[in-house]
N, C-alpha and C positions, 0 to 999 in steps of 0.2 A: 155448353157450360163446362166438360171436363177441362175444355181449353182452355178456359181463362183460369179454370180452379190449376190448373198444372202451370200456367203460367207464370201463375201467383207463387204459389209454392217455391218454383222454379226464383223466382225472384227475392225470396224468405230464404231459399238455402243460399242464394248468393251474398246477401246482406250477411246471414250468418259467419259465413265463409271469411268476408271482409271483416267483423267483427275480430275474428279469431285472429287472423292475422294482423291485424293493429293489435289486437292485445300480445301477440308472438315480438312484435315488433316494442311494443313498449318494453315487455320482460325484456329482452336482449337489450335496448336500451340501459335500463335498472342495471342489468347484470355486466354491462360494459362498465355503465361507470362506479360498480361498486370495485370490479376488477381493475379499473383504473385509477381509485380509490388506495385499493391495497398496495398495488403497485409503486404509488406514489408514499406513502407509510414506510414501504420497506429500503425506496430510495432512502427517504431523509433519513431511518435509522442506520444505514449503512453509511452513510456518509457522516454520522455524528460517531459513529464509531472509529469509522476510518479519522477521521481528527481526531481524537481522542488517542488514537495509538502512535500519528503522528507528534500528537506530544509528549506521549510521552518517551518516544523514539530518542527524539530533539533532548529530550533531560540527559536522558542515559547518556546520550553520544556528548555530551558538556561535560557530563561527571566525569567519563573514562577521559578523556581529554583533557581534563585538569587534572585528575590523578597520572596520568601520564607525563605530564609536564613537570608536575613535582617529582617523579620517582626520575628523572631522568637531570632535573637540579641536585635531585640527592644526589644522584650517580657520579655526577659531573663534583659536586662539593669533596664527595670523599676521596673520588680520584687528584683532587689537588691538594687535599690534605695528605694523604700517601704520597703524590709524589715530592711537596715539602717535608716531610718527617723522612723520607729516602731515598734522597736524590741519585745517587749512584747506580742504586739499583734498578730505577724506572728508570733511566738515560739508556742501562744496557736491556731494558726489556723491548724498551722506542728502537734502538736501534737494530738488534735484532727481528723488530715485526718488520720494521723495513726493508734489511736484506732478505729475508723471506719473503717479503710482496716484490719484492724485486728480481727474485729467481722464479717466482710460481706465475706472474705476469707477462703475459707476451707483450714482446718489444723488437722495433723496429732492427736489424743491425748493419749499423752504414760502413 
């Protein structure tokens, strides 16, 4: 009779044993896909972030770029207004950057 009661027993700790481990196994389950869960949450917030900065990248880089474009019409407008209102004097300032870029340049000599 011990041997069938040890048997038994023996076959109650093992069922138990399986119990535990299928519940070990669900919890790791649960807890994959709550971790797979968050993981996926902090993609999409990075990534709604990351376009979000991307736009606003894209603005700023239009804005300097038109502001640049204008400050450089300015540049250009007043440099033709100056050199209309003083011809003689921008002729000899043109001509002198050019002798200087033509002494400080290296060049061939045949």
């Amino acid at each position: 009779m011990p041997a069938i009661l040890a048997g038994f027993e023996l076959d109650e700790l093992k069922r138990q044993r399986d119990n535990e481990i299928d519940c070990d196994c669900w919890c790791a389950k649960d807890g994959a896909k709550a971790l797979s869960e968050r993981i996926e949450n902090k993609v999409e917030a990075s990534k709604e972030r990351m376009h979000a900065a991307t736009e606003d990248a894209t603005r700023t880089a239009e804005r300097l770029l038109k502001r640049g474009r204008n400050t450089c019409e300015d540049v250009l407008d007043n440099t033709t207004h100056q050199v209309k209102k003083f011809p003689i004097p921008a002729l000899g300032v043109a001509f002198a950057a050019g002798a200087l870029l033509g002494v400080l340049l290296p060049h061939k000599k045949t």
